[in-house]
Structures are given as structure tokens and as C-alpha cells.
N, C-alpha and C positions, 0 to 999 in steps of 0.2 A: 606656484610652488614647485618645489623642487626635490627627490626624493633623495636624501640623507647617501646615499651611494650613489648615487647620479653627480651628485654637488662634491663628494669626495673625490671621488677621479677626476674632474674637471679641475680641480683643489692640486692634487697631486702630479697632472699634465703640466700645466701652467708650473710648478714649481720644476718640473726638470728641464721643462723649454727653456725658462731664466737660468737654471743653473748650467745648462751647456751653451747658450747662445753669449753670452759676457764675455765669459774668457776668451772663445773664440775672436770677437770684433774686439777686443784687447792684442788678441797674439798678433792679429794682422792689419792692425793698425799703422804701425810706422812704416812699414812697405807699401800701403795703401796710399797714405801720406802723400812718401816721396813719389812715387812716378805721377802725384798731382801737378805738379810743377806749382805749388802753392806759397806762398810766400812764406817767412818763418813766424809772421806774428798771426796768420790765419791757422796754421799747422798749430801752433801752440794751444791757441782758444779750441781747437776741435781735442785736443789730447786733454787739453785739460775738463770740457763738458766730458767728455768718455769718463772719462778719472771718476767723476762725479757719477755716471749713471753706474759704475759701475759698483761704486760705496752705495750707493741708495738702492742697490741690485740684492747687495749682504742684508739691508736692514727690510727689504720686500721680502726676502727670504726669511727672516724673523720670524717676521709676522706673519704672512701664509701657512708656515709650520706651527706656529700658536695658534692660528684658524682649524689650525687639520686637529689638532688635537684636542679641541674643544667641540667639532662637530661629533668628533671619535666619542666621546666621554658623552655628549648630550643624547639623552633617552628618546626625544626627538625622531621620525625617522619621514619628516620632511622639513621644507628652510623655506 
């Protein structure tokens, strides 16, 4: 078990690690890319998974935030 403030911050970490680390491997992605010397259909498939984790990064974000505020509201104070 886990204690309700223990499991909050852990809750709350993990949501700002995802919300600063995406953007960043976003910003520096196509310079990254280019000095791979990587072909244009290998570059494409890497832009485009990114593209993808980075939509499924928004909707992790959801949901983590509806876990935090569900734990916040539950009388609970272990998990």
C-alpha cells in the first residue's frame, strides 16, 4: 500500500516529466533527423511515431489528471 500523499506526488512528478519532456523531443526532432544522414522514408516513419506519442502524451495527461483528482477527493488515505 501506498500512502494517499506518497501516491500523489509520484501522480504529480510523472505528470510534469510528460509534460516537459514531449515538447522538447518535438522541438528537436528534425535537426536530430537531419544530421542522421537517414533516408526520407525512415525520417518520415520516425516523425510520424513521434507525432503519435506525442497525441497519446495529451490523452496520458487526461487521464493522470482525472487520477489526481480522484485520489484528492477520495477519503482514502492509502491506495
Amino acid at each position: 500500500m501506498i500512502k494517499k500523499e506518497d501516491l500523489l506526488k509520484e501522480l504529480r512528478e510523472a505528470l510534469v516529466a510528460e509534460e516537459q519532456s514531449i515538447p522538447i523531443y518535438m522541438k528537436h526532432l528534425d535537426s536530430a533527423v537531419f544530421w542522421t544522414g537517414w533516408d526520407l522514408e525512415t525520417i518520415t516513419k520516425i516523425k510520424t511515431l513521434f507525432s503519435t506519442l506525442a497525441r497519446e502524451s495529451g490523452r496520458h495527461k487526461i487521464i493522470i489528471t482525472g487520477l489526481i483528482e480522484r485520489i484528492q477527493e477520495d477519503k482514502r488515505n492509502a491506495f
